[in-house]
N, CA, C and O atoms as a Maestro MAE file, in Angstrom:
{
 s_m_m2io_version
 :::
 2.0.0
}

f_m_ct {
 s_m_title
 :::
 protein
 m_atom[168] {
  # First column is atom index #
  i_m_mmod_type
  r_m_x_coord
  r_m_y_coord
  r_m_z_coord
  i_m_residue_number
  s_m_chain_name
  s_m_pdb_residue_name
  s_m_pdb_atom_name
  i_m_atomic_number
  :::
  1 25 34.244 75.461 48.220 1 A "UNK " " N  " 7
  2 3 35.532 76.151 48.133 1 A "UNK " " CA " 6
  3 2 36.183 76.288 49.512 1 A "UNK " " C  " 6
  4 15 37.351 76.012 49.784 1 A "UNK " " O  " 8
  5 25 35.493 76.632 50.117 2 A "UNK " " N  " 7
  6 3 35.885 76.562 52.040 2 A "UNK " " CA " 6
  7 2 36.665 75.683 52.519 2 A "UNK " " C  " 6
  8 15 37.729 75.955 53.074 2 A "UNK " " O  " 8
  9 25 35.934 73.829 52.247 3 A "UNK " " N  " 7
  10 3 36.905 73.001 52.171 3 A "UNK " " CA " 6
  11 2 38.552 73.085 51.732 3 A "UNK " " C  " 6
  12 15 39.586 73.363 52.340 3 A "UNK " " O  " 8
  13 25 38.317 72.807 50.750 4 A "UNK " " N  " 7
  14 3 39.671 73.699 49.405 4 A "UNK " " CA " 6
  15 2 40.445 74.412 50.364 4 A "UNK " " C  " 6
  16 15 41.529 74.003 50.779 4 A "UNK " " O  " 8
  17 25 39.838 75.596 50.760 5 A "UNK " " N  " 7
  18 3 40.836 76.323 51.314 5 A "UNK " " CA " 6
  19 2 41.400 76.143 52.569 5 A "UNK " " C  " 6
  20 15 42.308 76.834 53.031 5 A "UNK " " O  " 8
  21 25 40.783 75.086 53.187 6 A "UNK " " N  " 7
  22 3 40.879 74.962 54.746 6 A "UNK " " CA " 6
  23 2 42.134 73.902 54.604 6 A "UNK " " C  " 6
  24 15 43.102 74.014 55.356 6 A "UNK " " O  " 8
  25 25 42.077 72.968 53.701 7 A "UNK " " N  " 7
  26 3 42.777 71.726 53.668 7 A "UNK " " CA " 6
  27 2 44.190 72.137 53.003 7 A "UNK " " C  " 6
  28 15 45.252 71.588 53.296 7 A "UNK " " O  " 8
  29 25 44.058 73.133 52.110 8 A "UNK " " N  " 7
  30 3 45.384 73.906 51.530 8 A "UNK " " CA " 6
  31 2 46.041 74.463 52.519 8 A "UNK " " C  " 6
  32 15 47.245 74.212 52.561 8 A "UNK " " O  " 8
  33 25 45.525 75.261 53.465 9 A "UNK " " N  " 7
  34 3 46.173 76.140 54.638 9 A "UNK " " CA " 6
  35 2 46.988 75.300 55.809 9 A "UNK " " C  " 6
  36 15 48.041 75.433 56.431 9 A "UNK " " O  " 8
  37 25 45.422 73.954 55.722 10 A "UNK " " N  " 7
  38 3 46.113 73.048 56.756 10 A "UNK " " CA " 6
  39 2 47.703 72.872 56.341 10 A "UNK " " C  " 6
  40 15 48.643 73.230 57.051 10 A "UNK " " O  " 8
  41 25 47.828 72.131 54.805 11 A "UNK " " N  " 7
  42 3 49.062 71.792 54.297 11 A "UNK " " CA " 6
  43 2 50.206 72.723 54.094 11 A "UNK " " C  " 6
  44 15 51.432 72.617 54.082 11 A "UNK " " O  " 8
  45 25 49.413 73.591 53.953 12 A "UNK " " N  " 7
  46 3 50.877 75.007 54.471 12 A "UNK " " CA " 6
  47 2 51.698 74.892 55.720 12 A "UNK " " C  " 6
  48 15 52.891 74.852 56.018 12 A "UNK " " O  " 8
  49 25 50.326 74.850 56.425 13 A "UNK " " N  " 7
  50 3 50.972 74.536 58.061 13 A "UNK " " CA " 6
  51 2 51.862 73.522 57.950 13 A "UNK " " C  " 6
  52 15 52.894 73.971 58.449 13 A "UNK " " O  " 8
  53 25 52.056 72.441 57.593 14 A "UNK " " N  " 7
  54 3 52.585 71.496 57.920 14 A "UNK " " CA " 6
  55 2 53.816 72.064 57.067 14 A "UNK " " C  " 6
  56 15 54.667 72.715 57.671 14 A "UNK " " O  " 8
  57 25 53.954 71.842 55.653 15 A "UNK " " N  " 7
  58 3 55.193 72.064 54.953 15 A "UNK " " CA " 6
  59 2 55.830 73.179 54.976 15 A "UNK " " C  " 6
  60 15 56.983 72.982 54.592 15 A "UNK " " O  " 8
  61 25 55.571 74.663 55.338 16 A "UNK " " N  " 7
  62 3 56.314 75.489 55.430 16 A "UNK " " CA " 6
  63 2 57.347 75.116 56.906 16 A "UNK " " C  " 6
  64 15 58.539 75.381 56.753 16 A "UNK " " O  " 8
  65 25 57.134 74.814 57.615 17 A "UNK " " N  " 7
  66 3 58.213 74.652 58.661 17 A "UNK " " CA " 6
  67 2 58.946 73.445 58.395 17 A "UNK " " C  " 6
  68 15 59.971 73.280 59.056 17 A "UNK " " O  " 8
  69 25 58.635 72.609 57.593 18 A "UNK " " N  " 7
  70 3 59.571 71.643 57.160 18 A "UNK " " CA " 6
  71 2 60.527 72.052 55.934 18 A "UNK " " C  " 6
  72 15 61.638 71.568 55.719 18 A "UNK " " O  " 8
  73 25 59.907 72.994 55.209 19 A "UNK " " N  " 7
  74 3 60.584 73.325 54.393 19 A "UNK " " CA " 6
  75 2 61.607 74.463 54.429 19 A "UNK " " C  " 6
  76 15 62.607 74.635 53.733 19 A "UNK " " O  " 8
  77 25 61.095 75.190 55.419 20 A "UNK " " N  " 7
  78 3 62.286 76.220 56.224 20 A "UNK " " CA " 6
  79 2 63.120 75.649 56.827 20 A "UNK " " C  " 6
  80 15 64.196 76.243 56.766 20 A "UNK " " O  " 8
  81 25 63.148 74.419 57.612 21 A "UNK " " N  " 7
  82 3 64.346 74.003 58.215 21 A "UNK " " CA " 6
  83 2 65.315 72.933 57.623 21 A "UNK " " C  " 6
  84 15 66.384 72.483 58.037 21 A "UNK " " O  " 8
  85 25 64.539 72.675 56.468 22 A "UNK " " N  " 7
  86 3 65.229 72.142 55.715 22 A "UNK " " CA " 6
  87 2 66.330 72.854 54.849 22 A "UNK " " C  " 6
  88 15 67.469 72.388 54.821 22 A "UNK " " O  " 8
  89 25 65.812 74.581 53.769 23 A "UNK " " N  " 7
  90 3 66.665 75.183 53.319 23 A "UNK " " CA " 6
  91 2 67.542 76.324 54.572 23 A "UNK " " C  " 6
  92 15 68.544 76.951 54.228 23 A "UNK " " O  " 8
  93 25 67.106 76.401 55.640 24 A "UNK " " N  " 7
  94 3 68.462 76.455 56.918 24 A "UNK " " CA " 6
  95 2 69.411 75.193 57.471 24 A "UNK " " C  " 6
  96 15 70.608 75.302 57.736 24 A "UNK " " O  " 8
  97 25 68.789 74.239 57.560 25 A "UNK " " N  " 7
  98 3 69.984 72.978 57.118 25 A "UNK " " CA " 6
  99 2 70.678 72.996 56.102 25 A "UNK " " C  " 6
  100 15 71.899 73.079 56.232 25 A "UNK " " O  " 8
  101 25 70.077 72.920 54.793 26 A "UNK " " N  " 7
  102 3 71.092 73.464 53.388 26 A "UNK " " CA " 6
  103 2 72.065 74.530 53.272 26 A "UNK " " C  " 6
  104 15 73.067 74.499 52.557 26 A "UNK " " O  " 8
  105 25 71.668 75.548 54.084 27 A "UNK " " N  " 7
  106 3 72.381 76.787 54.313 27 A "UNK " " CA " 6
  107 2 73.797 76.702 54.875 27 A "UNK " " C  " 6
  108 15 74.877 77.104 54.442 27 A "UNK " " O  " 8
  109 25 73.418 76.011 56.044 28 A "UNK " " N  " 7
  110 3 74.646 75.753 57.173 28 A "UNK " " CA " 6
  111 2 75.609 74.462 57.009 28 A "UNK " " C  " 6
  112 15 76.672 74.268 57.599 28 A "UNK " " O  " 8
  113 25 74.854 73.470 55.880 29 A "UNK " " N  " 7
  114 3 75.700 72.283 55.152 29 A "UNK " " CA " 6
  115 2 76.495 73.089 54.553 29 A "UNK " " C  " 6
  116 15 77.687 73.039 54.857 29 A "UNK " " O  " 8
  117 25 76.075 73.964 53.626 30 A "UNK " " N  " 7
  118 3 77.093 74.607 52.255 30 A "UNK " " CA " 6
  119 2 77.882 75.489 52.911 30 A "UNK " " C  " 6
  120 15 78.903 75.738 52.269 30 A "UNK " " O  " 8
  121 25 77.796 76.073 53.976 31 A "UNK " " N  " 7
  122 3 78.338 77.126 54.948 31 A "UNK " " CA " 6
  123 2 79.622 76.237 55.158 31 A "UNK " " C  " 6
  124 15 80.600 76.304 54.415 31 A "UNK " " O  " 8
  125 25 79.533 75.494 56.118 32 A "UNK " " N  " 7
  126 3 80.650 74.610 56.782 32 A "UNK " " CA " 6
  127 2 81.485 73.952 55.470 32 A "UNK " " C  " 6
  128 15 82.713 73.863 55.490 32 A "UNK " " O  " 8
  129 25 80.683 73.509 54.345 33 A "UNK " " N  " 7
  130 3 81.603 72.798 53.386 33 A "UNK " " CA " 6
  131 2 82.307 73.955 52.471 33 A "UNK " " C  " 6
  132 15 83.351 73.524 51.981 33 A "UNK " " O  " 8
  133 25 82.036 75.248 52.123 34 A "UNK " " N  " 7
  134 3 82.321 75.896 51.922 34 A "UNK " " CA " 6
  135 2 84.112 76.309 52.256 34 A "UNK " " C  " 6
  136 15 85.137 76.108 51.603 34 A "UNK " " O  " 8
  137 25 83.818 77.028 53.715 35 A "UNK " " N  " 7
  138 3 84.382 76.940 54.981 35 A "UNK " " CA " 6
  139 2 85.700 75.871 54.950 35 A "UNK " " C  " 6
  140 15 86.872 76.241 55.015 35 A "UNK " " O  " 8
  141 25 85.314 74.666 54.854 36 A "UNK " " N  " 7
  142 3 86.015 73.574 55.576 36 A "UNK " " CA " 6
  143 2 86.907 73.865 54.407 36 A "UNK " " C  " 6
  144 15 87.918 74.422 54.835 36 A "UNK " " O  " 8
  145 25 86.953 73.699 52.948 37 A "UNK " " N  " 7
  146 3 87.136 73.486 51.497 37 A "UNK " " CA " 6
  147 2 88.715 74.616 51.360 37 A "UNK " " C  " 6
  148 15 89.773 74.527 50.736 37 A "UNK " " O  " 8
  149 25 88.306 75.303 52.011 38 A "UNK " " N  " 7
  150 3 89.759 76.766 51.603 38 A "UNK " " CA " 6
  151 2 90.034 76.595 53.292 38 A "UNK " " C  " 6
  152 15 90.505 77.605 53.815 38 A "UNK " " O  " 8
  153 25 89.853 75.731 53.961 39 A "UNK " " N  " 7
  154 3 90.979 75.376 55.372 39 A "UNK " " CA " 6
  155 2 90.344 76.282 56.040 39 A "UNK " " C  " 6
  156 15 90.548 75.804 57.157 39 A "UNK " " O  " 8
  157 25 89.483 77.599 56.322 40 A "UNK " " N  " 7
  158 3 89.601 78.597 57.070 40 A "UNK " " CA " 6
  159 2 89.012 77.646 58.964 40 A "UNK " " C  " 6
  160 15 89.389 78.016 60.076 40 A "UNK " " O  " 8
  161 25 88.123 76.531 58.680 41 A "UNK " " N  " 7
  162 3 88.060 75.790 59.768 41 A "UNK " " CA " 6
  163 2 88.581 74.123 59.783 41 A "UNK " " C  " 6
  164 15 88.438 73.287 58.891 41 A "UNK " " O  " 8
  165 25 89.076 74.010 60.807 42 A "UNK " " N  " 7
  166 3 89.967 72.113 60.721 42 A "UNK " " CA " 6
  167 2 88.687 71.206 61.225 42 A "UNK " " C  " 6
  168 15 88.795 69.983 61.319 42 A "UNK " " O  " 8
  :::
 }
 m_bond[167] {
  # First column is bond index #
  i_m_from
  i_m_to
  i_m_order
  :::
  1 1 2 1
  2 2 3 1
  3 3 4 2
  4 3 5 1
  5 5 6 1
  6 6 7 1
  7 7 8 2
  8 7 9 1
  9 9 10 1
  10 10 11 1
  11 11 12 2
  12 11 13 1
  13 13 14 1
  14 14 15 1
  15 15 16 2
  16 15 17 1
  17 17 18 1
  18 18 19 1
  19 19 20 2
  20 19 21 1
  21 21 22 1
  22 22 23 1
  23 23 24 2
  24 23 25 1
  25 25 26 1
  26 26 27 1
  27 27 28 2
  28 27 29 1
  29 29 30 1
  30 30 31 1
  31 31 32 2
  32 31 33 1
  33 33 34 1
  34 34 35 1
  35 35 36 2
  36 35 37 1
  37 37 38 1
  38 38 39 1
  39 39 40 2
  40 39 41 1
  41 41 42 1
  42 42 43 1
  43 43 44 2
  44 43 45 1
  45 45 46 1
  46 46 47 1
  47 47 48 2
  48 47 49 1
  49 49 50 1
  50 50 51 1
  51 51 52 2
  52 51 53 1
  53 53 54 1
  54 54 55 1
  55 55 56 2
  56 55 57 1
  57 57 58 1
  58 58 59 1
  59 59 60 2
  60 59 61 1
  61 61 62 1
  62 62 63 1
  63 63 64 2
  64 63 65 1
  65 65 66 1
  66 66 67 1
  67 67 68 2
  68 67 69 1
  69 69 70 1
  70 70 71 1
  71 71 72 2
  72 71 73 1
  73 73 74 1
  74 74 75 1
  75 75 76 2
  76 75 77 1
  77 77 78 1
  78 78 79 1
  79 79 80 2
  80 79 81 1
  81 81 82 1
  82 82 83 1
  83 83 84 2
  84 83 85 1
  85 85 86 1
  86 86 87 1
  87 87 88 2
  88 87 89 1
  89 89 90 1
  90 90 91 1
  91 91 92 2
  92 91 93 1
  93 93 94 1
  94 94 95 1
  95 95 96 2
  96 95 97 1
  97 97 98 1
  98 98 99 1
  99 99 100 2
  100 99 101 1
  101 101 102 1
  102 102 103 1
  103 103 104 2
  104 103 105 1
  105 105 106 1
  106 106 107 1
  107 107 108 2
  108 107 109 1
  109 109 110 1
  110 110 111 1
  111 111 112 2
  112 111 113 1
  113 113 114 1
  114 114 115 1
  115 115 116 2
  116 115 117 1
  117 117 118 1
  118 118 119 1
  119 119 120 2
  120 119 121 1
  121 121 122 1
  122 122 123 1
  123 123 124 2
  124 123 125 1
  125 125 126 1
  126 126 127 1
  127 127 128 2
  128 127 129 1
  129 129 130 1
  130 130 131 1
  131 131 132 2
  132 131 133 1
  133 133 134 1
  134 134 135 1
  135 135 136 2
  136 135 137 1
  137 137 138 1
  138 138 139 1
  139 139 140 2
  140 139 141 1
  141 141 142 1
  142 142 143 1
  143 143 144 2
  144 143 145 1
  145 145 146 1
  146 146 147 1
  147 147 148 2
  148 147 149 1
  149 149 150 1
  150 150 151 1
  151 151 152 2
  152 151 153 1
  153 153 154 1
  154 154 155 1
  155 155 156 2
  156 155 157 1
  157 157 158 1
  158 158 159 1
  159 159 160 2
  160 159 161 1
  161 161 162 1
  162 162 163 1
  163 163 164 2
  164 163 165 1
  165 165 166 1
  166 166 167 1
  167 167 168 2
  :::
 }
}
């Protein structure tokens, strides 16, 4: 089980920071298109 858990954690490590900067990229895409859409930025 040790294994298991070591190799799961590893893969946390890796995908949680890819996956956070990915839905803060999504954030700030929909932000600006949002934004851009009703003129408030040119």
């Amino acid at each position: 089980m040790g294994e298991v858990k070591k190799y799961f954690w590893d893969m946390n490590m890796v995908i949680w920071p890819i996956f956070t900067a990915l839905v803060l990229i999504g954030v700030i895409v929909l932000a600006v298109w949002y934004l851009s859409s009703y003129g408030l930025i040119h």
